[in-house]
N, C-alpha and C positions, 0 to 999 in steps of 0.2 A: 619556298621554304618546305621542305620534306615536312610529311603529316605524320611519320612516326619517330622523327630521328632523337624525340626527348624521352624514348625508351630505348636506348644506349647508356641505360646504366644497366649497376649490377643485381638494380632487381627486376629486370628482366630477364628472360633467355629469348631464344630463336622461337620457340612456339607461342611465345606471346606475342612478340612482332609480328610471324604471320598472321595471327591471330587478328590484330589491328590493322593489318594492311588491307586484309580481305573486308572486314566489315565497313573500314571508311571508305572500300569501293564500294562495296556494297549499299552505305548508306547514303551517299550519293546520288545514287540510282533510285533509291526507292523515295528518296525526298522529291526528286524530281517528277515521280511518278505521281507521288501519293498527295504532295501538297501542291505541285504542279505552279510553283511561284503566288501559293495564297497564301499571302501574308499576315489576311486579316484575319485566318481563320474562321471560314465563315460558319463552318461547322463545326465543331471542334468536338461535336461525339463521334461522327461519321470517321472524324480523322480516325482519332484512336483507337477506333475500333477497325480500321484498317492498319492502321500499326501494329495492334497487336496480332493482328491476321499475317501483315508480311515479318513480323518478327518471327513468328512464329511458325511460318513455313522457312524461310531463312535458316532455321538451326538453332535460332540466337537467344530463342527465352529458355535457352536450355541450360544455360549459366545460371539459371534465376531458382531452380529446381535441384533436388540431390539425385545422383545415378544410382539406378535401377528403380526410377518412378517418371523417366523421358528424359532427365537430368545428364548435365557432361560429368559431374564429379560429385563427388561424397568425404568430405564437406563440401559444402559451396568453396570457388576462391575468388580470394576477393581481391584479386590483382585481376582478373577476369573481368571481374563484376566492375573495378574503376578505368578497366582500358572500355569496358563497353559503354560507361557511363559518359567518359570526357570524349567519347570517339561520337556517339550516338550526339551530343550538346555541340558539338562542331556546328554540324548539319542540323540538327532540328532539334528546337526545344520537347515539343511533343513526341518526337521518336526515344527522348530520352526518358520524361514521362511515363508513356507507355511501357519501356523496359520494366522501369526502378520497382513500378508498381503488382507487376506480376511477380517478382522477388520479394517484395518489401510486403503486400497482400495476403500472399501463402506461406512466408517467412515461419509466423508460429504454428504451421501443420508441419512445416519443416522440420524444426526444434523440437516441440512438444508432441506434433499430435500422433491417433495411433495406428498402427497398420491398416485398416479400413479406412482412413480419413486419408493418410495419405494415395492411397488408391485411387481412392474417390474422387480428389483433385486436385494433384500435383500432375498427371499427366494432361491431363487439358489445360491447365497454367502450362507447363512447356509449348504443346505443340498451337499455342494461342484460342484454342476452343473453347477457353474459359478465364473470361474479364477478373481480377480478383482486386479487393480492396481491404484496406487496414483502417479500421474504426475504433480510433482511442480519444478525441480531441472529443469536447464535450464547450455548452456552451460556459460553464466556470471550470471550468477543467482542463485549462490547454497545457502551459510547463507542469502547473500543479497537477499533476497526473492523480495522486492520492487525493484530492478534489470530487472525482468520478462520483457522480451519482445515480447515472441509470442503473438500476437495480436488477438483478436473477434472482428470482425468490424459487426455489425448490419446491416442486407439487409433487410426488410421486416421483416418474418418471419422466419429468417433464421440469425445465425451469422458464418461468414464467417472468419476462423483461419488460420496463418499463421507465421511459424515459426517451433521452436524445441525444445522437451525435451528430455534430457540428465541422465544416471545414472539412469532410473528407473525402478526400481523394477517388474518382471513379465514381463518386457518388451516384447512381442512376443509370450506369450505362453496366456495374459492376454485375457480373454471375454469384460471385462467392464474396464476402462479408465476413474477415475476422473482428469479431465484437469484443469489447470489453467492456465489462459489467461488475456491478460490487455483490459478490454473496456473501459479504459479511463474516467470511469466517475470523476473522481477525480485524480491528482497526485499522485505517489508514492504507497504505498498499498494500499492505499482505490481505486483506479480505477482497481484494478484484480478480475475476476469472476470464479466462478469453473461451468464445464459442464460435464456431461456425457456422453462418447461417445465410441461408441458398435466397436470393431473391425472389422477391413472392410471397414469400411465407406469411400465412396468414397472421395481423398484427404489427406486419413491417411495412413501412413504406416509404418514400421519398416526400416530405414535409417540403422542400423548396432546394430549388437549386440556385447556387452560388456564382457570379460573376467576380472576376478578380482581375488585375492587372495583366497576368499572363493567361492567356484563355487556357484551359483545362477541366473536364467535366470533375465540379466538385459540388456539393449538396448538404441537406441539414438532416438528416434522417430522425424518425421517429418510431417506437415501439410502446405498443400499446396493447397490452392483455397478448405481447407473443410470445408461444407457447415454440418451445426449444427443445426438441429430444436430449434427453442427459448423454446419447451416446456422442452428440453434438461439444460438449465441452474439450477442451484443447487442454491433457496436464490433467493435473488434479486440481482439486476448487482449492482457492487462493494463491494460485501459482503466474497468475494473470502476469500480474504486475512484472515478475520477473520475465517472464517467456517476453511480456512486449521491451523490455528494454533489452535481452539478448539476442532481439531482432533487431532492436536498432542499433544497437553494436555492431553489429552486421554491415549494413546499410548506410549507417552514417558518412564513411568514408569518402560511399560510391555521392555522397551531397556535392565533399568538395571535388569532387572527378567533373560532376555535371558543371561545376565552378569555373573550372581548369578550362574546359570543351570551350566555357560562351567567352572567356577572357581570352583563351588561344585564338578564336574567330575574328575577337575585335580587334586583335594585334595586327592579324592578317589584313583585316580590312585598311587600318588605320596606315599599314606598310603601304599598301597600294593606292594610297590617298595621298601620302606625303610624299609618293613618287613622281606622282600624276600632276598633280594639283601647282601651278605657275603662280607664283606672288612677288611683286616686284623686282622680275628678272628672271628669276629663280624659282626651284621647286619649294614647295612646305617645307620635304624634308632638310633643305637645306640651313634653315634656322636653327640656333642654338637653341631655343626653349623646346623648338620640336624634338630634339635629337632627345635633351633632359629629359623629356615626357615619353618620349620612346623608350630611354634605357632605364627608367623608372616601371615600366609596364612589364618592360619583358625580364626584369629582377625579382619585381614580385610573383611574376607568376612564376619562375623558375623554384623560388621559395616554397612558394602553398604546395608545390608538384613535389618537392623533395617532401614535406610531411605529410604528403598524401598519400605519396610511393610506399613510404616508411610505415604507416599505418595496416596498410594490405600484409606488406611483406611480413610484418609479423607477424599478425594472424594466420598467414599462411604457409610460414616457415617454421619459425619459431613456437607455433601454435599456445601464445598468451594472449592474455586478455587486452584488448586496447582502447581500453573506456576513454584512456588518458590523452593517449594519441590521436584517435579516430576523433575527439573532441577539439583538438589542436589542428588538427587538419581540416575540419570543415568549421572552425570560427576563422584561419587565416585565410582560407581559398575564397570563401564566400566574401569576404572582407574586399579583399584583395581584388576579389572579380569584378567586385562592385567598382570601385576606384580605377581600376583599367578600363572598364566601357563605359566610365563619366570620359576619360581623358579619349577614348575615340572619339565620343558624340563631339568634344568640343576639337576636336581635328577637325571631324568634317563640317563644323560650323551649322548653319542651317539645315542643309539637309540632312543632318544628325538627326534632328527630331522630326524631320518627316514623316507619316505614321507609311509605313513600307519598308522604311528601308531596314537595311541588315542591322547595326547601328540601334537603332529605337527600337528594334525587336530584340536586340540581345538587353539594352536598357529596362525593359520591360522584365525579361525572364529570372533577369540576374535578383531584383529584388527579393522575390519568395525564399527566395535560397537561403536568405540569412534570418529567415525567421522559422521555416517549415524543418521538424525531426529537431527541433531545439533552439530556441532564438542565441546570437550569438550571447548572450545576455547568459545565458544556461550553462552553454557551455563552458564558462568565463565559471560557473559556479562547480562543473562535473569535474574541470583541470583542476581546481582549489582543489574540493571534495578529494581527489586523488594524491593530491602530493601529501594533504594533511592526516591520512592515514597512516598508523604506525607502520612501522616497520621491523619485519622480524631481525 
């Protein structure tokens, strides 16, 4: 089965394809190199942090960044950003990880922040010199973002943080840290701010690290009496809230891309099992419930891929907003990704839940997806929220 031929529609062209041909050789190669058939991930910071070293000599965090700061374009695009996400989740959940996050990380220096800030670390996010992370999740603060309670209290010229974040990503292995914090200029979301802030800094530190279902370095962080340069804020104070959700406008898409990547794998795998595989007489695939369970798998995913396609392209053609879409596309992919690597595992029967195989690793990865950057639950609320706005 060709690895690019479901970008043969009309929202792609010829540079996108090559685009995708070259990096799923590419990642290939480098999965082979870099994971070398460890499945258990036995290290899972060493990995990442080789990921982002071969992404980033590669070319390829260069999608993640805007051009003329090591960036390939100004805007980001995000038909880019979801061919690299579902192509990178083929081959390796942490090579997709490692992508999302140097995009999704420096995301509000992108958006917001200012000619010095972008200097300072948007060129080491492209060429992978510098690990980045996005710190919004809080321990009563996950969907309810307006929740937020670590606090930036303003000294001078210094804002002084205080408090914890929970669940995030990179946590501990990350160079660069966008924070968000409440300075209170306003109630509820409009009083939270985002800042930048370098690992080390005295006040900050890693409170405990995170083990979860899908290995990835994630952590609890803590701030205590840390003192923050004001030239460190990202936007203007109370702008937080909004720069972090037009980063996940962004980003959200590339969710259900990574969706697309592990549900495309397990098609693949479950194609090659039901060809393989001898049961009285005959192959697996030869069964009517197989076949059902087959053209069930490869309909859904063909679906989540059409609102996933449609979500980029607009953003990137059409250049509107696509709260609505980008929502609808990573509550069905993830959905959907979920229910097609249930219906592998039980193809391959036993050796589905084998801890190694391809199968229980995609099992594994597919879960987070439908809760992390919005549980579908949220999203279920962002589509409402969207249609039941007036309309001019």
């Amino acid at each position: 089965m060709s690895r690019t031929g479901h970008l043969r529609l009309p929202f792609f062209d010829a540079e996108h394809r090559v685009f995708a041909e070259e990096l799923d050789e590419w990642a290939a190669e480098a999965t082979a190199e870099i994971e070398g058939g460890r499945a258990g991930h036995d290290d899972v910071d060493a990995l990442c942090k080789s990921w982002v070293r071969a992404l980033g000599e590669g070319g390829y965090l260069r999608y993640c960044v805007p051009k003329g700061y090591g960036g390939a374009h100004d805007p980001l695009r995000s038909l880019y950003l979801v061919i690299a996400r579902e192509t990178l989740a083929r081959h390796s959940g942490l090579a997709d990880f490692s992508f999302t996050m140097q995009g999704l990380g420096s995301g509000p220096i992108t958006l917001a922040g200012s000619d010095q800030q972008k200097a300072r670390y948007l060129p080491k996010v492209a060429a992978g010199e510098a690990i980045s992370a996005f710190a919004l999740t809080e321990p009563e603060a996950g969907s309810d973002v307006a929740a937020m309670a670590l606090s930036a209290r303003r000294a001078e010229s210094h804002y002084i943080l205080d408090g914890e974040k929970t669940f995030i990503s990179n946590g501990g292995i990350a160079d660069l840290y966008v924070v968000f914090a409440r300075t209170g200029e306003a109630p509820g979301a409009r009083g939270i701010s985002a800042f930048a802030i370098d690992a080390g800094t005295p006040g900050f530190d890693i409170a405990e690290r995170i083990e979860v279902t899908a290995p990835h370095p994630l952590a609890r962080l803590r701030f205590k009496a840390c003192r923050v340069p004001s030239s460190h804020l990202i936007g203007a104070p109370g702008e937080g809230f909004k720069i972090a959700m037009r980063t996940l406008d962004i980003f959200r898409a590339g969710v259900a891309a990574a969706a697309l990547g592990f549900a495309r794998r397990a098609l693949d795998e479950a194609l090659a099992r039901v060809t393989s595989r001898k049961m009285f007489g005959q192959t697996l695939g030869d069964f009517q419930l197989t076949q059902a369970a087959l053209a069930d798998m490869a309909t859904e995913i063909d679906a989540a891929a059409l609102l996933t396609y449609r979500a980029a392209w607009l953003r990137d053609v059409e250049g509107v907003s696509t709260t609505r879409e980008a929502a609808m596309a990573k509550m069905t992919a993830t959905e959907s990704a979920q229910r097609v690597i249930d219906r592998a595992v039980q193809i391959f029967g036993g050796l589905g839940v084998e801890v190694g195989s391809v199968v229980e690793r995609l099992y594994r990865e597919i879960r987070p997806l439908r809760i992390y950057e919005g549980a579908t639950e949220v999203q279920k609320l962002i589509i409402a929220r969207e249609l039941l706005k007036p309309r001019n």
